[in-house]
GUTOR-216839 format. One record per residue (C-alpha): residue number from 1; residue in three letters; x, y, z. Coordinates in Angstrom, 2 decimals. Each point is the difference from the previous one (the first is absolute). Example, Ala and Ser with C-alpha at 12.3 -4.5 7.8 and 13.67 -1.06 7.14 Angstrom:
# GUTOR-216839
> 1  ALA  12.30  -4.50  7.80
> 2  SER  1.37  3.44  -0.66
***
This chain:
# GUTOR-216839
> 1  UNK  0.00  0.00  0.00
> 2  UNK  1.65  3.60  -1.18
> 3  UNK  -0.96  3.11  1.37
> 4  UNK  0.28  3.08  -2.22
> 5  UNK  0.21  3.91  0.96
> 6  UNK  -0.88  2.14  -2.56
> 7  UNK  -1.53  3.39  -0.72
> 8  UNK  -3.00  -0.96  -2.03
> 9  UNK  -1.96  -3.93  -1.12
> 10  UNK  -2.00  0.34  -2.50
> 11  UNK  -2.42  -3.01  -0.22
> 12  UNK  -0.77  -0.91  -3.32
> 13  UNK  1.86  0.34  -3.48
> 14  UNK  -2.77  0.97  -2.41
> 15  UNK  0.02  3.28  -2.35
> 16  UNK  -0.10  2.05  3.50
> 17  UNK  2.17  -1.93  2.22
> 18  UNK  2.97  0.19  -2.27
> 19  UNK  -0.01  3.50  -1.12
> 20  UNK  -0.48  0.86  3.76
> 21  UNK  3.49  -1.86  1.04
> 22  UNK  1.86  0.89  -3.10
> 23  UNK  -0.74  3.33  1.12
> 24  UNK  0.47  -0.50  3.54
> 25  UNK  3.49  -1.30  -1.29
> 26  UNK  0.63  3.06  -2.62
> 27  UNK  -0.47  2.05  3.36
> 28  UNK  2.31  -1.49  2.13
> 29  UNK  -2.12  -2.66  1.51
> 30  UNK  1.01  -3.35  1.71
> 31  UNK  -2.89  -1.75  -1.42
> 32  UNK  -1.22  -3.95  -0.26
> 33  UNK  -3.19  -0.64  -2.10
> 34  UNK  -1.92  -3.26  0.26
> 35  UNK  -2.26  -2.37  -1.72
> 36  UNK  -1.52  -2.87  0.24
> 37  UNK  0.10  -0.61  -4.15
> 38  UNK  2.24  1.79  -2.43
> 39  UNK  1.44  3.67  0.08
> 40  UNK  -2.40  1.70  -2.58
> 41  UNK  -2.99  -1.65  1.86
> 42  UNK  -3.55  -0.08  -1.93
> 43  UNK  0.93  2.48  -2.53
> 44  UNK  3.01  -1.26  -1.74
> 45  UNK  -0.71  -3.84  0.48
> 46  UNK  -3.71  -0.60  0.11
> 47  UNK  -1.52  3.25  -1.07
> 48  UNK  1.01  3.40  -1.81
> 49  UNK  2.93  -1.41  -2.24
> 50  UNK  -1.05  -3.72  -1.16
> 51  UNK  -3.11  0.95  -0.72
> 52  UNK  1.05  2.73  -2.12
> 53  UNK  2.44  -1.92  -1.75
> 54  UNK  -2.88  -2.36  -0.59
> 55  UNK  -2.19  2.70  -0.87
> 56  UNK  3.00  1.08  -2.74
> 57  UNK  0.10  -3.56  -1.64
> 58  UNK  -4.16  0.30  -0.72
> 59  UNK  0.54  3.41  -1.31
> 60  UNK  2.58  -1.53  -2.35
> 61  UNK  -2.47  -3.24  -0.80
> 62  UNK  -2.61  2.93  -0.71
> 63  UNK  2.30  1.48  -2.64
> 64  UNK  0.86  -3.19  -1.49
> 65  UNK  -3.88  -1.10  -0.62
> 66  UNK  -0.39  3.53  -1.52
> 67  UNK  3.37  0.49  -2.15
> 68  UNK  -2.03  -0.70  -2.80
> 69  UNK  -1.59  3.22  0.13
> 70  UNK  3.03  1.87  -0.83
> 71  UNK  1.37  -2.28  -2.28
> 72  UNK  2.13  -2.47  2.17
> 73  UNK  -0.65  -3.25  -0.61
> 74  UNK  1.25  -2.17  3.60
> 75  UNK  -1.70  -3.13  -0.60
> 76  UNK  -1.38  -1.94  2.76
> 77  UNK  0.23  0.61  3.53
> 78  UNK  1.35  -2.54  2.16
> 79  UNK  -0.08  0.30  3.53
> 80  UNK  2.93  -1.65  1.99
> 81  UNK  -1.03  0.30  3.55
> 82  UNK  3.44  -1.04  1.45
> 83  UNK  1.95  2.25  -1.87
> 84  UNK  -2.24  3.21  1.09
> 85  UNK  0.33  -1.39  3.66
> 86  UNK  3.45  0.12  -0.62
> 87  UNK  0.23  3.23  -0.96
> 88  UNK  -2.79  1.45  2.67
> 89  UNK  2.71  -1.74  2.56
> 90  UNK  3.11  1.36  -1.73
> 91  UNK  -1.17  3.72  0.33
> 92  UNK  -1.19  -0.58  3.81
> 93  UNK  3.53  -1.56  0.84
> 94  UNK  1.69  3.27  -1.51
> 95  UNK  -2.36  2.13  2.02
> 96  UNK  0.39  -1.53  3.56
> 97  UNK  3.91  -0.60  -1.05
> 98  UNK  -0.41  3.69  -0.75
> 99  UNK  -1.14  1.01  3.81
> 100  UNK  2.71  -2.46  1.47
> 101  UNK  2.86  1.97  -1.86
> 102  UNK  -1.37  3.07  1.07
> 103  UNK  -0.24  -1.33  3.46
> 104  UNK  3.39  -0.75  0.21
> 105  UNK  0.96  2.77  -1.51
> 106  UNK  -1.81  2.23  2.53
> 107  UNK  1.15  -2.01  3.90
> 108  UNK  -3.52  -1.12  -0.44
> 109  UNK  0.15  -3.73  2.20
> 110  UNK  -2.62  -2.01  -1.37
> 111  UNK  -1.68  -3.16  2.14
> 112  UNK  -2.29  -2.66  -1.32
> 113  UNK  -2.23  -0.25  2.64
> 114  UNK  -3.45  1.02  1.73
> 115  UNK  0.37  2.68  2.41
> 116  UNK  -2.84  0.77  2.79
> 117  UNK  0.24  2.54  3.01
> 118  UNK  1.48  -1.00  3.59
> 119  UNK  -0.01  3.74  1.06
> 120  UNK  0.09  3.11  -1.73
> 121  UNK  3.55  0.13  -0.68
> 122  UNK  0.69  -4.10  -0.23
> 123  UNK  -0.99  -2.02  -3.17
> 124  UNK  0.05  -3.90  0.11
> 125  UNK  1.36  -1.79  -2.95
> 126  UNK  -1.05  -3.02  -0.75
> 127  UNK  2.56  -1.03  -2.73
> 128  UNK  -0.87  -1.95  -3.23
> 129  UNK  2.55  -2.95  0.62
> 130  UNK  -1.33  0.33  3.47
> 131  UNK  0.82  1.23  3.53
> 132  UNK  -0.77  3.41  1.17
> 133  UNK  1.70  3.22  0.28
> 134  UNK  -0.16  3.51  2.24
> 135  UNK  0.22  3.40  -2.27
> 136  UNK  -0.09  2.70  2.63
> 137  UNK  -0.61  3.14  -2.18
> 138  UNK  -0.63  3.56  1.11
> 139  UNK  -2.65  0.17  -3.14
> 140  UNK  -2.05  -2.61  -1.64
> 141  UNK  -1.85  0.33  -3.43
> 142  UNK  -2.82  -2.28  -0.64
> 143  UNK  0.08  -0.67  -3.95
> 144  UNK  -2.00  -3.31  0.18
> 145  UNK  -2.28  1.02  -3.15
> 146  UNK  -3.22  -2.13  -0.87
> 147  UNK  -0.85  -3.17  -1.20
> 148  UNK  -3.02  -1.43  -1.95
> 149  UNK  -3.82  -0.80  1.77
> 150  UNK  -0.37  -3.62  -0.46
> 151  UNK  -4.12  -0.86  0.32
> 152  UNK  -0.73  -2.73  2.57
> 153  UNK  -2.98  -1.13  -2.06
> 154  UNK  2.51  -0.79  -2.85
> 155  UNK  3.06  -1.80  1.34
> 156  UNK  3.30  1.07  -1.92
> 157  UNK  1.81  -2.98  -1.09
> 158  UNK  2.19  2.14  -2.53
> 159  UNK  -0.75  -2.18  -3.00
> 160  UNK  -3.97  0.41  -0.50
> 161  UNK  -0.76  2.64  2.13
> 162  UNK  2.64  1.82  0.14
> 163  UNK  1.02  4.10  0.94
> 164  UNK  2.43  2.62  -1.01
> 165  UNK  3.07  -1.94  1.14
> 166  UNK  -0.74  -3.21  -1.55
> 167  UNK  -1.23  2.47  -3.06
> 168  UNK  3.71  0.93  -1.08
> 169  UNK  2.06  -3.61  0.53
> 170  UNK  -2.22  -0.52  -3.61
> 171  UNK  0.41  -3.85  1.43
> 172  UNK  -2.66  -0.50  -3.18
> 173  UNK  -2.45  1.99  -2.39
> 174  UNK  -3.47  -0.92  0.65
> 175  UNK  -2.30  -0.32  -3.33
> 176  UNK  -3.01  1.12  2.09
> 177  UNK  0.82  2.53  3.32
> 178  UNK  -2.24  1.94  2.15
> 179  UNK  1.11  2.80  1.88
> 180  UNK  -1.95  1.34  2.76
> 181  UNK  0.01  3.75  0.12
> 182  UNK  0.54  2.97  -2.32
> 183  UNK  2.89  1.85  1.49
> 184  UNK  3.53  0.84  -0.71
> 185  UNK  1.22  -3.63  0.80
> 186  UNK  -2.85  -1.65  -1.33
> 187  UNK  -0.21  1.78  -3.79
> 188  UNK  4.44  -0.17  0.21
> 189  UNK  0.14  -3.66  -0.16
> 190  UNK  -3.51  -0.62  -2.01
> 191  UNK  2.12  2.37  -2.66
> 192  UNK  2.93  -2.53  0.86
> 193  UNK  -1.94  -3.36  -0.63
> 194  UNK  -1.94  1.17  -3.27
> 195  UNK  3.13  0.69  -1.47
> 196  UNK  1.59  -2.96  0.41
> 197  UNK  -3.16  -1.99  -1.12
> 198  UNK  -2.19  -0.80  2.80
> 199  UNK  -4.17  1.08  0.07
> 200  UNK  -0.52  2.08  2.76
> 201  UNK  -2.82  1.76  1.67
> 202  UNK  0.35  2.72  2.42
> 203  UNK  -3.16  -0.09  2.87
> 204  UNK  -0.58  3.23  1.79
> 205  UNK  -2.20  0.58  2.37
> 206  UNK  -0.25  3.76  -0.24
> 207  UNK  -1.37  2.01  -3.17
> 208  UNK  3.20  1.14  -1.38
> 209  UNK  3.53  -1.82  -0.22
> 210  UNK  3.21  2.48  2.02
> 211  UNK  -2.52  1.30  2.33
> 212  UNK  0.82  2.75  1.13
> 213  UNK  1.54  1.20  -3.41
> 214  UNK  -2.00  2.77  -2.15
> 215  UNK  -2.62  -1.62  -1.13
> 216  UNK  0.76  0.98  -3.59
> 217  UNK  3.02  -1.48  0.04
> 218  UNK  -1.06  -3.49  1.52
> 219  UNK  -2.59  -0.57  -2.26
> 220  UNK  2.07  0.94  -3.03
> 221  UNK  2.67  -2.63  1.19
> 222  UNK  -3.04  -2.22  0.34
> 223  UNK  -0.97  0.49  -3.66
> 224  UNK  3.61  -0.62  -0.98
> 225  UNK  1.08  -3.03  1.68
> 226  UNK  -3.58  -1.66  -1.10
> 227  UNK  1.40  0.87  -3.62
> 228  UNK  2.53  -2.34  0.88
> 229  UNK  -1.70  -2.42  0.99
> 230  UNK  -0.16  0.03  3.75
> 231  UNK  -3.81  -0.45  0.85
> 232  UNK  -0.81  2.01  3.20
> 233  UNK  -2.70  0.06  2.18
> 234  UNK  -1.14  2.64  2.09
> 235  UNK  -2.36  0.62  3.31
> 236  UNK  -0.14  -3.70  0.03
> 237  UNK  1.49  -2.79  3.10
> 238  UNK  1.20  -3.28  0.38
> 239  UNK  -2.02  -2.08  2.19
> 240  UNK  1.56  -3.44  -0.43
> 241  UNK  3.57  -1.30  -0.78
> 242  UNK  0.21  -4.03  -0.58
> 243  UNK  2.70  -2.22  -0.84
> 244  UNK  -0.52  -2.28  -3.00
> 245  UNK  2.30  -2.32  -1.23
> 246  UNK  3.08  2.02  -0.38
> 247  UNK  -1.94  3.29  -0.53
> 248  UNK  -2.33  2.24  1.62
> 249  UNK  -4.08  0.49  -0.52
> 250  UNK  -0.83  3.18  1.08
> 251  UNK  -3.70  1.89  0.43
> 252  UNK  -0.81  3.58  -0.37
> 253  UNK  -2.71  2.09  -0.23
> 254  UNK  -0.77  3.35  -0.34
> 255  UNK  -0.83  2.97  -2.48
> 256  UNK  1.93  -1.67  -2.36
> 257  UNK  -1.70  -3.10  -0.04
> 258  UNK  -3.31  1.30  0.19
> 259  UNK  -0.53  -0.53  3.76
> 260  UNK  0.71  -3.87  -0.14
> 261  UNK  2.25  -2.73  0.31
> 262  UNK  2.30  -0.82  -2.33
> 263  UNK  2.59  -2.58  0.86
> 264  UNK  3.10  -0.51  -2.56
> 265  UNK  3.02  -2.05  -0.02
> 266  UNK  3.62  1.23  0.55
> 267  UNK  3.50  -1.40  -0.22
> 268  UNK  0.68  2.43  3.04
> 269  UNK  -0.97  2.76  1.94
> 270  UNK  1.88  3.48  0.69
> 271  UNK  -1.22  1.48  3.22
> 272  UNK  0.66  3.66  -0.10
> 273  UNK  -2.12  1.60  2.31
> 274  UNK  2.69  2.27  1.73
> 275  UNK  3.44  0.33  2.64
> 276  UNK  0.32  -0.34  3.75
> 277  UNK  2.58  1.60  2.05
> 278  UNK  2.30  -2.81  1.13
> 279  UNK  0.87  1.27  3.91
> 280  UNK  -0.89  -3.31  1.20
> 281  UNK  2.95  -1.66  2.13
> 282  UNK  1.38  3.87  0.89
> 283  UNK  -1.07  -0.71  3.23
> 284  UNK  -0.65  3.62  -0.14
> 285  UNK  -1.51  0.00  3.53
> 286  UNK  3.66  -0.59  1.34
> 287  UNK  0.86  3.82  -1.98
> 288  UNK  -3.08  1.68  1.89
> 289  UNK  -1.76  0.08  -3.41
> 290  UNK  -3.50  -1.27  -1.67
> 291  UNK  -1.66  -0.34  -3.12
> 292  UNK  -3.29  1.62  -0.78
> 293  UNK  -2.79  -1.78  -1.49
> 294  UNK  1.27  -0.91  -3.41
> 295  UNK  3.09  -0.87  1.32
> 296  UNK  1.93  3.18  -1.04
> 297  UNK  2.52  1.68  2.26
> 298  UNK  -0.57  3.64  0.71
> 299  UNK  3.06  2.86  -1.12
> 300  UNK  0.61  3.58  -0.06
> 301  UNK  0.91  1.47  -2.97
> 302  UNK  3.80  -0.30  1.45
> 303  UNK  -1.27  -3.92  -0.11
> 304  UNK  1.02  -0.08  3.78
> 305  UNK  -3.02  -2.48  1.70
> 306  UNK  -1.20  1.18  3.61
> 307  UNK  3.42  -1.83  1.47
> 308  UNK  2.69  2.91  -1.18
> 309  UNK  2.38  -1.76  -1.02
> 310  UNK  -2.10  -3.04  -1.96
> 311  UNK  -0.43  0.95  -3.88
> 312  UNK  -2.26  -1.59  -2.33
> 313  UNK  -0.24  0.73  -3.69
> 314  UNK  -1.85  -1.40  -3.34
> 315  UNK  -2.58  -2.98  0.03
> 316  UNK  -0.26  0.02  3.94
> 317  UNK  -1.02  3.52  0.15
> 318  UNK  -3.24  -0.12  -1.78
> 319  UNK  -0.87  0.68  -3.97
> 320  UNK  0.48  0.39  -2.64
> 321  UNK  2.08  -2.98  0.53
> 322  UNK  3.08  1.13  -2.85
> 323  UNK  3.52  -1.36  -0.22
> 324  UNK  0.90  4.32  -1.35
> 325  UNK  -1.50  1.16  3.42
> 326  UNK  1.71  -2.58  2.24
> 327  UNK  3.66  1.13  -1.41
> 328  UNK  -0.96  3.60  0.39
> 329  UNK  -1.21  -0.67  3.46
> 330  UNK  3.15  -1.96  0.36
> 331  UNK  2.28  2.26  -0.84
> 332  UNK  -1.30  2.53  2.50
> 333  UNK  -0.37  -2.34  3.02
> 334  UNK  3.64  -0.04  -0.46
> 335  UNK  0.57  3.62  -0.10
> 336  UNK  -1.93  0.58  2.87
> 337  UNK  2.35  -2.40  1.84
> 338  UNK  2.55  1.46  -1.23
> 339  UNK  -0.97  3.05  1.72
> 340  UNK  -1.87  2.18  -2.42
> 341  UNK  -2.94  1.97  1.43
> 342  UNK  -0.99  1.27  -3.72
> 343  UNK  -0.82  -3.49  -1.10
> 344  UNK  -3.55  -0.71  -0.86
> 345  UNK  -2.34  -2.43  -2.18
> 346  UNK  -2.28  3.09  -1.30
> 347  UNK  -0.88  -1.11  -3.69
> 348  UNK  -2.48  2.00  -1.65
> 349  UNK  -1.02  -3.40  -2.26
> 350  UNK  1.76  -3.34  -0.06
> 351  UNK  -0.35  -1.31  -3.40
> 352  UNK  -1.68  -3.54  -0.90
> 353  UNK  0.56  -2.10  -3.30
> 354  UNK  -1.56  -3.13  -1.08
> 355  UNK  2.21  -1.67  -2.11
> 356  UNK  -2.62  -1.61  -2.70
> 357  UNK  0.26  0.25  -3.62
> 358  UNK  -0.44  3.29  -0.44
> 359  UNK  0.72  0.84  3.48
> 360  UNK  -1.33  2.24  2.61
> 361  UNK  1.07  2.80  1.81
> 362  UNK  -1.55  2.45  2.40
> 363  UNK  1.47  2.95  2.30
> 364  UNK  -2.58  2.40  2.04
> 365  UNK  -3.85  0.40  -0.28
> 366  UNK  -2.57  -2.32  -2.04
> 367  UNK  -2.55  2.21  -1.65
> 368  UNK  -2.08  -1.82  2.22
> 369  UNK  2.03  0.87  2.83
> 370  UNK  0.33  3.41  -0.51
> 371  UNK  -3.78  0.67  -0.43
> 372  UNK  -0.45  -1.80  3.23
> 373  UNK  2.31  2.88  1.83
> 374  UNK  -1.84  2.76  -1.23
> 375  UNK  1.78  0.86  -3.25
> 376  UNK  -1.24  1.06  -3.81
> 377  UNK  2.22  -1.93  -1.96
> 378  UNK  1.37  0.65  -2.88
> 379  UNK  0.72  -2.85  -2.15
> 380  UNK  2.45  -0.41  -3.01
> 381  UNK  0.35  -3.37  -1.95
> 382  UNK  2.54  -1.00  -2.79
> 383  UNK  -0.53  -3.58  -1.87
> 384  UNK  2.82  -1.87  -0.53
> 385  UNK  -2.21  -0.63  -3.70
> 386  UNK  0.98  3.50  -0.92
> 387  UNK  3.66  -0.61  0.92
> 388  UNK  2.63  0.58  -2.81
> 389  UNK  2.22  -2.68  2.38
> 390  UNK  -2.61  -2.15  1.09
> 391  UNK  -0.57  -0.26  -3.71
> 392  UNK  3.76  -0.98  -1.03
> 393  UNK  -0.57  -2.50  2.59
> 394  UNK  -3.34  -1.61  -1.11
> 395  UNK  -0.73  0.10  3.75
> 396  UNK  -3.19  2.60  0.20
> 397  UNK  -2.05  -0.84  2.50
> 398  UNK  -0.59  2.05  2.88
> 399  UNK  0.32  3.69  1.74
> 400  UNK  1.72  2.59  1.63
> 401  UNK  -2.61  1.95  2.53
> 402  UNK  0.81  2.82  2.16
> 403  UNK  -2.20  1.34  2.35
> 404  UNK  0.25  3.91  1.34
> 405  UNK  -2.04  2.19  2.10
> 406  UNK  -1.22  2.14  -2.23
> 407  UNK  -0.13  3.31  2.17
> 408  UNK  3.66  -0.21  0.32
> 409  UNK  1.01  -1.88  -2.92
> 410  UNK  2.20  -2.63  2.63
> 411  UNK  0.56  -3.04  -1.00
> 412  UNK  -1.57  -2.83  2.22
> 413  UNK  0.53  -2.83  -1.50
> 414  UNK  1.65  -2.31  -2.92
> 415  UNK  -1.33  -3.20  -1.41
> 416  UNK  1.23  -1.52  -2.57
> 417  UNK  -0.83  -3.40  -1.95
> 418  UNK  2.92  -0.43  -2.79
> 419  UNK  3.07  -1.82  -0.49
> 420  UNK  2.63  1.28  1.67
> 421  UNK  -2.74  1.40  3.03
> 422  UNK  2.80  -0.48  2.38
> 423  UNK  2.46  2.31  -0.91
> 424  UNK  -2.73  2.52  -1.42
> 425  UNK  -0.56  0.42  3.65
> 426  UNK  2.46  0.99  1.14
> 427  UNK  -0.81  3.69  -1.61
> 428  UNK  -3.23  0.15  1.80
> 429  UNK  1.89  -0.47  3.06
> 430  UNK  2.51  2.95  0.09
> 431  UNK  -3.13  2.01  -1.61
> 432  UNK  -1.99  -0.73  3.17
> 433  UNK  2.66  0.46  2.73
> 434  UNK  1.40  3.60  -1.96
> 435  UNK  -3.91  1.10  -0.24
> 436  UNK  0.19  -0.11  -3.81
> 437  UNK  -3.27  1.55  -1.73
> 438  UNK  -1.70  -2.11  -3.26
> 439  UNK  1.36  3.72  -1.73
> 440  UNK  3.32  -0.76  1.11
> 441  UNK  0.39  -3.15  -1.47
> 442  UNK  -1.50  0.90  -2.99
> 443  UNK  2.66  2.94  -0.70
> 444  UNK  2.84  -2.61  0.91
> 445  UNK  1.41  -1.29  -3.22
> 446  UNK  -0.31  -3.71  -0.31
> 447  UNK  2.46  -2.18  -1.94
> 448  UNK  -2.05  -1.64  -3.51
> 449  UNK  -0.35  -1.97  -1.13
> 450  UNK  -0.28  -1.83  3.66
> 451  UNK  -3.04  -1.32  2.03
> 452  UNK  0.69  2.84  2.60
> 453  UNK  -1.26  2.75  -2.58
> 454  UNK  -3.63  -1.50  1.31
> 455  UNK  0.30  1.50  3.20
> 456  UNK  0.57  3.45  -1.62
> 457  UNK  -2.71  -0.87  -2.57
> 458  UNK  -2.57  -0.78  3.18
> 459  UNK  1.14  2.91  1.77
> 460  UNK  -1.08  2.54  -3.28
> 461  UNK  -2.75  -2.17  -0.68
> 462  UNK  -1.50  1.08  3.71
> 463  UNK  0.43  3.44  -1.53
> 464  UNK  -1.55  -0.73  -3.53
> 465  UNK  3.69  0.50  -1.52
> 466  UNK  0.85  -3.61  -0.77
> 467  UNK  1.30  -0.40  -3.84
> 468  UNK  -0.17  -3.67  -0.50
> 469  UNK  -3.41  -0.51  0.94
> 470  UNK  -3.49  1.44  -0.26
> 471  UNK  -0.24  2.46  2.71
> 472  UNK  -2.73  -0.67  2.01
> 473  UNK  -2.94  2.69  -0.42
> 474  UNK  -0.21  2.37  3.31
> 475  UNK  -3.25  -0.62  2.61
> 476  UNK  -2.57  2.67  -0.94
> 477  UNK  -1.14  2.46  2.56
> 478  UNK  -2.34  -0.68  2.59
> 479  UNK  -3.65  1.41  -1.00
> 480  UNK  -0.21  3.30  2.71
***
């Protein structure tokens, strides 16, 4: 059994437990970080990276089915399920190897273990190849992140009723998959499987898929992923899972069904009905702290909890649950420790992408939001349809929206349904936290031909100045 003295644990290596102790080590820090899997944590080994790589080879399958169109002629497409495994793998290895290096590079220690409170200060270790250790740390951060909601009613076995995790180890490609529920997870991997060949449905049991998304937006995606192929069903719930065989018989019913049962049989099941905090085994009791109800762990915006010298940052602390806003988070625990009273988590937005085919990305206010808080909106819309680029690309579906209170001409919000959505973004971002105006990104000049000239085009459209499409006509005057 070692004991270890250091100036700050941080438990858990995820997207905001290693950018908090390789900046606790960048400032000087005597640092160990812990975790009971890999460095990287749910991001770069079960979540955010393998499924994009993933996510990259369907794009490329969709390209190859339509090369035709532009005059390519690829011939068949043959789907070698090892080989993409191989590759998903290969990229995830480079990323945690990545986080090791930089580790090392930074005096970061790092423990395979699972750590839980014995005091405030005093972390036991209870190490991989087994045993236990003592950290005695003047700060801890709690980077624990979130895990999937398995549904009692529907035992996960990981090969017919599977989740998220089992999702990206692609063990095999169902010919017929259900996936139970319409959000970012669920619509990520039903993109996934249709590429590579399988049938899949996506069951939601609210009226939209991304709730919570501009409505617009969602139910353009919705129109486009059908187009592909996926068959979604909204406002509609799964009442009954059943193995049979080797597959699955599942019943359903709702507004899509027309208010009765239908039952249908699956090679395997998805669930993908949310994330849970994971502070279970913490023994957070032992550090004078709780959960509330959901399970998340309260923080200021200094992401100190009520103990002062206990941080917690990304999945733990509540939504949106986002691998971007842990490492920011991160990276400002550490500071704090470090000594800096300046240091805050103060976003005025934290961006959110869906990485389907086209993607989505949002930053600020929904149009439905904004209403809600008392606003007249001002909205301003650019198809990707009218897009020189999107053109060259033979990729038009989908949007660029901006929404703007239209006393003061501020942008509130970005959505955006394109290829690319992702990056596009990332303009709506520094817009909203500099207190750009729809005028001011208008005047800015935009590179062409490029997809980003449809944020310009949406922001003159709101004015009735857009070239490349028909402007709309203005509202006529109330009637005095």
């Amino acid at each position: 059994m070692a004991e270890h003295q250091v100036d700050a644990v941080v438990i858990g290596a995820g997207p905001g437990g290693y950018h908090a102790a390789i900046r606790l080590g960048q400032l000087g820090k005597k640092v160990i970080c812990i975790d009971r899997d890999e460095a990287g944590g749910v991001c770069l080994n079960w979540g955010c990276i393998p499924t994009k790589a993933l996510l990259h080879v369907g794009e490329i399958a969709r390209q190859i089915e339509h090369a035709g169109e532009i005059g390519l002629q690829a011939g068949g497409l043959r789907v070698d399920r090892e080989r993409i495994a191989k590759f998903k793998s290969d990229v995830v290895s480079a990323n945690v190897g990545g986080v090791k290096t930089l580790f090392k590079a930074n005096a970061v220690q790092f423990l395979y273990g699972e750590g839980s409170f014995k005091s405030p200060t005093e972390i036991v270790l209870k190490k991989r190849e087994g045993g236990d250790d003592t950290i005695r740390a003047q700060h801890v951060v709690i980077a624990t992140g979130s895990a999937p909601v398995d549904v009692k009613a529907w035992p996960r076995d990981g090969k017919t009723i599977f989740n998220s995790d089992d999702a990206v180890k692609l063990d095999a490609i169902p010919k017929e998959l259900l996936v139970i529920g319409g959000g970012v997870i669920g619509l990520e991997f039903a993109t996934v499987y249709t590429r590579l060949g399988a049938k899949v449905l996506v069951i939601e049991a609210l009226p939209q898929v991304l709730t919570g998304t501009d409505l617009e937006i969602g139910k353009t995606l919705g129109r486009i992923l059908k187009k592909q192929g996926i068959e979604i069903m909204l406002s509609t719930t799964v009442e009954k899972i059943e193995k049979s065989g080797t597959g699955i018989k599942a019943t359903f019913k709702g507004e899509a069904t027309g208010g009765k049962p239908e039952t249908r049989a699956f090679d395997a099941v998805l669930v993908a009905v949310g994330r849970r905090p994971v502070t279970d085994g913490l023994n957070l009791q032992a550090a004078g702290l709780a959960t509330d109800e959901k399970g998340f762990i309260a923080v200021d915006a200094q992401l100190r909890t009520r103990v002062a010298t206990i941080f917690a940052i990304g999945d733990v602390t509540g939504a949106p649950l986002l691998a971007h806003r842990a490492m920011k988070q991160g990276t400002i625990a550490a500071e704090v420790i470090a000594g800096s009273r300046s240091a805050a988590f103060d976003p005025v937005a934290v961006p959110n992408c869906v990485y389907t085919d086209p993607e989505v990305a949002t930053v600020g206010l929904s149009e439905e939001e904004a209403k809600s808080k008392g606003y007249e909106v001002r909205i301003g819309k650019f198809p990707n349809a009218a897009s020189g680029r999107a053109r060259t690309m033979n990729d038009t579906d989908g949007m660029i929206k901006l929404v703007a209170d239209a006393k003061t001409d501020l942008l509130l919000g970005m959505h955006v349904v394109s290829p690319q959505a992702e990056s596009l973004i990332g303009e709506g971002v520094i817009a909203l936290e500099m207190g750009a105006t729809l005028e001011d990104i208008g005047l800015s000049v935009h590179p062409h031909p490029t997809l980003t000239e449809g944020i310009m085009e949406a922001a003159e459209a709101a004015h009735g100045k857009a070239i490349h499409i028909v402007n709309p006509k203005p509202k006529a005057a109330a009637a005095v």
